[in-house]
C-alpha positions as CSV (number, residue, x, y, z in Angstrom):
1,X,89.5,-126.2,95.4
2,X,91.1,-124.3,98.0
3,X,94.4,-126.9,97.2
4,X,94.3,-125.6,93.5
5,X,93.7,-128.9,92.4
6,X,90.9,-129.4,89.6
7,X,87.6,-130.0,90.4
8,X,85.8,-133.0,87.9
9,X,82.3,-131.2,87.5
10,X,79.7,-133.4,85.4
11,X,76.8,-131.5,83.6
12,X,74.5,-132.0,80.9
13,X,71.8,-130.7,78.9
14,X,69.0,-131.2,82.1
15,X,71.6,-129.9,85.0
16,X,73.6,-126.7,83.5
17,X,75.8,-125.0,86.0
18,X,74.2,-121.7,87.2
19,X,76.4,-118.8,87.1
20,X,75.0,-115.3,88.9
21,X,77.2,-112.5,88.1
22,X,76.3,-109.1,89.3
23,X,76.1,-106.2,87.0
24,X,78.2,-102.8,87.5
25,X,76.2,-100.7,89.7
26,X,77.1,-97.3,87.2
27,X,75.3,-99.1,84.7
28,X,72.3,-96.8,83.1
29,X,69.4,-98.8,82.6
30,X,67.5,-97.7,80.0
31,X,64.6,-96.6,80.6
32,X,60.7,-97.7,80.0
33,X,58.8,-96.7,77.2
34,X,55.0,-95.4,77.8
35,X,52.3,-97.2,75.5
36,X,50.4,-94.5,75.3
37,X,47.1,-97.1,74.8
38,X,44.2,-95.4,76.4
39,X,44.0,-92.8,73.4
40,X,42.8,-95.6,71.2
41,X,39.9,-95.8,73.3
42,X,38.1,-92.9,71.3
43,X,39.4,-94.7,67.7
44,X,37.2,-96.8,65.8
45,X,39.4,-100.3,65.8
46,X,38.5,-104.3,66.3
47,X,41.8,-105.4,67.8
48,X,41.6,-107.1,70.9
49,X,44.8,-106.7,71.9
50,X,47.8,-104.0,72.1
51,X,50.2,-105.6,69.8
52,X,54.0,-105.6,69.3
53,X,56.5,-106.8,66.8
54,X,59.9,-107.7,67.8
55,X,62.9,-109.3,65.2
56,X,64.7,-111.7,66.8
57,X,66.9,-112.6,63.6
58,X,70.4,-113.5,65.3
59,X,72.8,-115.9,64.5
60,X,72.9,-116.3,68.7
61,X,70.4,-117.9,70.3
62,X,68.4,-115.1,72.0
63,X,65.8,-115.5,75.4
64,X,63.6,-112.3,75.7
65,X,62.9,-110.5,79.2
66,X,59.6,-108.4,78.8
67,X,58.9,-105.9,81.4
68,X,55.9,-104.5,82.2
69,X,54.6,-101.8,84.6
70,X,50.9,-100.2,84.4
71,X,50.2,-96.8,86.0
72,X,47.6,-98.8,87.4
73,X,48.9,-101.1,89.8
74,X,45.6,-102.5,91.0
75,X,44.6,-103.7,86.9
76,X,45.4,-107.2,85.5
77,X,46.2,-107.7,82.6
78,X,46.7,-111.1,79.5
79,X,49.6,-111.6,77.8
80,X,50.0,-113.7,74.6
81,X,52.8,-113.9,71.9
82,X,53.1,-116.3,68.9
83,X,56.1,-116.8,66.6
84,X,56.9,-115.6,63.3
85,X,52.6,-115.1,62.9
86,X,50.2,-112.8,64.3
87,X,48.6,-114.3,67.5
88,X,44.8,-114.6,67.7
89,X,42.7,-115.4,70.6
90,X,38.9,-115.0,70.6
91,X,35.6,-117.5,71.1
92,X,36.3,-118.9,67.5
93,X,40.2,-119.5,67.2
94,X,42.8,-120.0,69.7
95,X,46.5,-119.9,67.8
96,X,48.9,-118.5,69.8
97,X,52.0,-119.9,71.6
98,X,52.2,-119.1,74.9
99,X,50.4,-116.8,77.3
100,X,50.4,-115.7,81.1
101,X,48.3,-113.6,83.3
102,X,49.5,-110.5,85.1
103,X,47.5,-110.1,88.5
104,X,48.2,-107.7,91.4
105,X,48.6,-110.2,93.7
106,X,51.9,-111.4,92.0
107,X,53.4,-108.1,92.6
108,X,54.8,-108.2,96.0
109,X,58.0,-105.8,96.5
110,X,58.2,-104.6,92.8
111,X,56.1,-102.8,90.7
112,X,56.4,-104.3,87.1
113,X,55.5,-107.9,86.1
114,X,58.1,-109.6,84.3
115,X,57.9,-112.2,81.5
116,X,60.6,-114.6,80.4
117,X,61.3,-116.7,77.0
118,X,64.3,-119.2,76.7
119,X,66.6,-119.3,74.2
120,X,65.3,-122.9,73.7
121,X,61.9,-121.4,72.2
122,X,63.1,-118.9,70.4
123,X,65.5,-120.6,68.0
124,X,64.7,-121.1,64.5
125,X,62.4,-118.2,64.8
126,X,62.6,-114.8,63.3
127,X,59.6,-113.0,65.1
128,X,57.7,-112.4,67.6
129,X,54.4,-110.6,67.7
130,X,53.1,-109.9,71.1
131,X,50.0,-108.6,72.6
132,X,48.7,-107.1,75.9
133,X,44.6,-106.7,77.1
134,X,43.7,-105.2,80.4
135,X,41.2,-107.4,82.2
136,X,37.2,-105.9,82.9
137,X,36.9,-106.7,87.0
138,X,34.8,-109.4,86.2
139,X,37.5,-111.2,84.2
140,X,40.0,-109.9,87.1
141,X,37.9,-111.4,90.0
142,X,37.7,-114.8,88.1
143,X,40.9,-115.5,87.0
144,X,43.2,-113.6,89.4
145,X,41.0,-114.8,92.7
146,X,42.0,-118.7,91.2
147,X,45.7,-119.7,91.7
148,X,44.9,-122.6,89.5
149,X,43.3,-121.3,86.9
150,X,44.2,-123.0,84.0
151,X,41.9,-121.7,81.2
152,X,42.2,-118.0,79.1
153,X,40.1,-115.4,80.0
154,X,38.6,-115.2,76.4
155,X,36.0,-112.1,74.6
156,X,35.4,-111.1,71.5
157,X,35.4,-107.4,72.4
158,X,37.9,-105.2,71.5
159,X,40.2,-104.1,74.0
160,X,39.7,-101.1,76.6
161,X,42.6,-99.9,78.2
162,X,41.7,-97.8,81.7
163,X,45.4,-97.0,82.5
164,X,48.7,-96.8,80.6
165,X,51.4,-99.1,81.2
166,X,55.3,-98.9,80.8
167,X,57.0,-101.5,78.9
168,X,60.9,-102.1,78.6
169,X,62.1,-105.7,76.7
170,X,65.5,-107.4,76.6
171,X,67.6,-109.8,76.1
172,X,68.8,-112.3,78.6
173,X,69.8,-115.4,79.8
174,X,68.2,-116.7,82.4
175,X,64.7,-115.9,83.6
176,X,66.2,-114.5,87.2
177,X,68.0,-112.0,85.5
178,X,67.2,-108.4,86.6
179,X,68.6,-104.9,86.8
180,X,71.5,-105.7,88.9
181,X,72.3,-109.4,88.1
182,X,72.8,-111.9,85.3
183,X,71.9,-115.0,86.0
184,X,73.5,-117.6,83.4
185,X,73.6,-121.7,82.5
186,X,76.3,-123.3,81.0
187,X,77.1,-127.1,80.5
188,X,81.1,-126.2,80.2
189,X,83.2,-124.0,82.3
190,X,84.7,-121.0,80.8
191,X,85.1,-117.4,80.8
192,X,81.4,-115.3,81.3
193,X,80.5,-111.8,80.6
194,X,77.0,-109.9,80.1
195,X,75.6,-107.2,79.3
196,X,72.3,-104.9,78.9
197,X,70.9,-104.9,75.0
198,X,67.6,-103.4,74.3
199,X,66.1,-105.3,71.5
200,X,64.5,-102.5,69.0
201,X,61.0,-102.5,67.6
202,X,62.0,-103.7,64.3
203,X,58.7,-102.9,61.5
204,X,56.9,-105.7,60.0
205,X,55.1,-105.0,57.0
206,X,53.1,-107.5,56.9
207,X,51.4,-106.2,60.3
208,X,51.5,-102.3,58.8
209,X,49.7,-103.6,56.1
210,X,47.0,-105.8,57.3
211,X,45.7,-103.2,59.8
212,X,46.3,-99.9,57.5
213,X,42.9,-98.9,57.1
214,X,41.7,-94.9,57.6
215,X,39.5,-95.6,60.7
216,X,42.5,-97.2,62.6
217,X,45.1,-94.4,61.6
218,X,43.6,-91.3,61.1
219,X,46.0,-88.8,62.7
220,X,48.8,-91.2,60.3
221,X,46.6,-90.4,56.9
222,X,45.5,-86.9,58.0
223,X,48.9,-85.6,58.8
224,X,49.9,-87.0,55.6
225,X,47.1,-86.0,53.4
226,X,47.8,-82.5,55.0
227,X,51.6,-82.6,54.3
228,X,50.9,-83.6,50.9
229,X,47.9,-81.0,50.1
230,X,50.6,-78.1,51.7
231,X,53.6,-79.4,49.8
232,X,51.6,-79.3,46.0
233,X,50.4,-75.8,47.0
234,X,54.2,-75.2,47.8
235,X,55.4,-76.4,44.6
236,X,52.7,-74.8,42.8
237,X,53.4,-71.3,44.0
238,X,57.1,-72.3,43.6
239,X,56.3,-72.7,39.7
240,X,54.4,-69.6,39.6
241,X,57.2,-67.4,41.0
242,X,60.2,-69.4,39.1
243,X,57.7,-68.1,35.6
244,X,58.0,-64.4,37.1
245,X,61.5,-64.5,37.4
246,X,62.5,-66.3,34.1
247,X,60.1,-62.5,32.6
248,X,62.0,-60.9,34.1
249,X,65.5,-62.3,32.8
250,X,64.1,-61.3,29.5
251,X,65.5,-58.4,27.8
252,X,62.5,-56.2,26.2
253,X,63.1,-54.1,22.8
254,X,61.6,-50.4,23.6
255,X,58.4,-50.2,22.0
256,X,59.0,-46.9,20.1
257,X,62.2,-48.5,18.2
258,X,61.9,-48.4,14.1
259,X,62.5,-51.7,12.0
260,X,64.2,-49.5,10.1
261,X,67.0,-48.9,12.6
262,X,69.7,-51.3,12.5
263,X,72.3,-50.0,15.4
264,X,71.3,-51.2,18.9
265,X,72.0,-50.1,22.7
266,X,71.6,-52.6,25.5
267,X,70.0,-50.3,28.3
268,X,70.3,-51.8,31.8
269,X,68.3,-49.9,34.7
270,X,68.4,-50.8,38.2
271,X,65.5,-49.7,40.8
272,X,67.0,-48.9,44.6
273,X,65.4,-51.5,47.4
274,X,64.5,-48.4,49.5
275,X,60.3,-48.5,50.7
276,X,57.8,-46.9,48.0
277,X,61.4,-47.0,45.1
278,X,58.9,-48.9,42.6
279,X,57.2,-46.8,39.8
280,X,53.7,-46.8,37.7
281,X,54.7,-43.7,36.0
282,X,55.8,-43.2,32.5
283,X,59.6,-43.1,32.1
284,X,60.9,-41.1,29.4
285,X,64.7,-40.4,28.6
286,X,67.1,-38.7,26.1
287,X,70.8,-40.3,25.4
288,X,73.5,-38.0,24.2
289,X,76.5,-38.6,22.0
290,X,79.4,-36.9,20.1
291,X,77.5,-37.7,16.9
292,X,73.8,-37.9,17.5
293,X,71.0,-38.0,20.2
294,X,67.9,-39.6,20.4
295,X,64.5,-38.3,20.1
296,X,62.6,-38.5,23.5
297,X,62.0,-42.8,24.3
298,X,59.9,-44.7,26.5
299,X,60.6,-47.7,29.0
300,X,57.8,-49.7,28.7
301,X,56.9,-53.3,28.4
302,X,53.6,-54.5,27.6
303,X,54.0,-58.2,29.2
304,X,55.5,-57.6,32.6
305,X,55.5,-54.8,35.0
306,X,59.0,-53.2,35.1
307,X,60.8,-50.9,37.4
308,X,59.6,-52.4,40.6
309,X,61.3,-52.5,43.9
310,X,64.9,-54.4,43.5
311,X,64.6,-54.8,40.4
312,X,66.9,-54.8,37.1
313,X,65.2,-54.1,34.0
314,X,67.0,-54.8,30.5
315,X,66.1,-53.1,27.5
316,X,67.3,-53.2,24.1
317,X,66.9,-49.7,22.0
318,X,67.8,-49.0,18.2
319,X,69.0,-46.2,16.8
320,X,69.6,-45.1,13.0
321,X,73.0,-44.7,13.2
322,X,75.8,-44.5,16.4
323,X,75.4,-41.6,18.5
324,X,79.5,-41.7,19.2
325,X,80.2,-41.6,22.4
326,X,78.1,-41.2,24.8
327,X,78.1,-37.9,27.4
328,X,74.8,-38.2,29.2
329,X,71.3,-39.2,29.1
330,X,68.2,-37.1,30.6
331,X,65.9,-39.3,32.1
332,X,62.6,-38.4,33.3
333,X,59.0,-39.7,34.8
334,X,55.2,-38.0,34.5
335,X,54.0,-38.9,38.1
336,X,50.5,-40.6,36.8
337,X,51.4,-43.6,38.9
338,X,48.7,-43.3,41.6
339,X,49.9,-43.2,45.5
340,X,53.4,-44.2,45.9
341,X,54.0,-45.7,42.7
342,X,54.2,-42.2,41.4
343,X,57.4,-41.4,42.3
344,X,60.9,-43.4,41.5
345,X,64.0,-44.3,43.0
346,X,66.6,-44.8,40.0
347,X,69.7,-46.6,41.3
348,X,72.0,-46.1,38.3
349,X,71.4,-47.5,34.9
350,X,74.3,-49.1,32.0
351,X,73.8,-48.5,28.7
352,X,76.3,-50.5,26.6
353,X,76.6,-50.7,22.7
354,X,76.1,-54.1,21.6
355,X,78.3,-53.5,18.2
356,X,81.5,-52.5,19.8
357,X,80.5,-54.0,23.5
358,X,81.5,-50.8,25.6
């Protein structure tokens, strides 16, 4: 008290102290997330609501704040949730755990309806599965018109979204906590802080799988089928160029050699990268050496087309005996390759004797 003397406060269970404690006003409240519903107006589907799964796994006890706020301020709307299972609500089963009704006459200075679960009915659950159905002005006019309406609005048609909505959930203590104040119950006194989590979307399999069929996802299943048809063509054409370049690693023995000769030249040519550089023609050449020369030979190879653009073409040649060293070759082409691949643009070429390697 204002003598500093302790003040005997008794609480329990039914009469918590109430704590408000008001947030930081730089705080950055996240912002709402469009459900972007009305699009599944034009997709085949049965559900009869817009539903959500949320984890609530914590070893805290956790109350949930839902916010909602349609583009449509004028449209109602029915909320349900159920724990841990899917909620279902039609003329032939009612299994849900709670629900509430959204009407524009409970919106008086804000423009988002709020929705609040204690800590107290969340524990011991893991889940909860949520769902949301815009009311047809005949539903509106009979429910919203009764402030004592006690009974759901129930149909067995599939929901029918007129307007988007915004929707932003989480956690918090008490249900008159907002954007700029925590309100918080304690049966002890003690030190309090708070703070802004956004609970995320965790996925539920279970849900994926029960309501994975074509009609109800197919901009999912065509996206992927697409993806998957490009990505085989991919890999094909990968293959087909990966078998090109493994020919041309090769190294290809002249055509014109003799079995007879037993002394062999490694002949390495190189095409320039300049436009039109490739060739069709026949290439003929002449090495000469101290000791010998060669008759006139041909670059040719009868599985792959050589002498291309960028390219490096290996050749293996044998000769009777070693033509010593080597002084020059005379290398030549006919010009029958039609158009541009008549001509050639010769780089440089090696030519390296595979006895003594130089």
């Amino acid at each position: 008290d204002e003598n500093e003397n302790e003040v005997s406060i008794q609480t329990n269970m039914s009469h918590p102290i109430e704590i408000i404690i008001p947030r930081d006003p730089n705080i950055i409240i996240p912002p709402m997330i469009l459900q972007n519903v009305t699009s599944m107006n034009y997709t085949p589907h049965n559900q009869l609501f817009d539903l959500h799964y949320l984890n609530i796994t914590s070893s805290l006890s956790i109350s949930i704040h839902f916010e909602i706020q349609s583009l449509n301020i004028s449209l109602a709307y029915l909320f349900i949730y159920k724990f841990d299972q899917l909620p279902q609500l039609n003329t032939s089963i009612n299994s849900i755990d709670g629900w509430t009704l959204f009407c524009p006459l409970n919106l008086t200075n804000q423009t988002s309806y709020t929705y609040f679960i204690n800590n107290q009915q969340t524990s011991d659950h893991q889940s909860i599965i949520y769902g949301l159905r815009e009311l047809n002005s005949t539903e509106m006019i009979n429910t919203c018109s009764n402030t004592s309406i006690s009974s759901l609005p129930i149909t067995d048609q599939r929901f029918n979204f007129t307007s988007n909505y915004q929707l932003r959930i989480y956690t918090s203590v008490g249900p008159l906590t907002n954007h700029y104040e925590t309100q918080c119950f304690s049966t002890h006194l003690t030190s309090f802080a708070s703070g802004f989590v956004i609970l995320p979307e965790s996925i539920n399999w279970n849900y994926i799988f029960a309501n994975a069929d074509f009609l109800k996802n197919k901009t999912i299943y065509l996206t992927v089928i697409c993806v998957s048809i490009i990505y085989i063509i991919l890999i094909i054409y990968a293959r087909f160029k990966d078998k090109k370049d493994l020919e041309k690693l090769g190294v290809t023995p002249l055509p014109d050699n003799h079995q007879s000769d037993q002394y062999f030249y490694q002949i390495i040519v190189f095409t320039g990268h300049r436009q039109n550089a490739e060739t069709n023609s026949n290439v003929h050449f002449i090495i000469y050496g101290d000791n010998d020369e060669t008759h006139i030979r041909t670059l040719a190879d009868s599985q792959r087309k050589i002498l291309q653009r960028g390219g490096i073409d290996s050749f293996i040649m044998a000769v009777p005996e070693s033509l010593g060293l080597l002084n020059c070759i005379r290398i030549w082409h006919d010009n029958t390759g039609k158009g541009s691949s008549s001509s050639w643009f010769l780089k440089y070429i090696i030519i390296l004797d595979l006895q003594t390697m130089e």
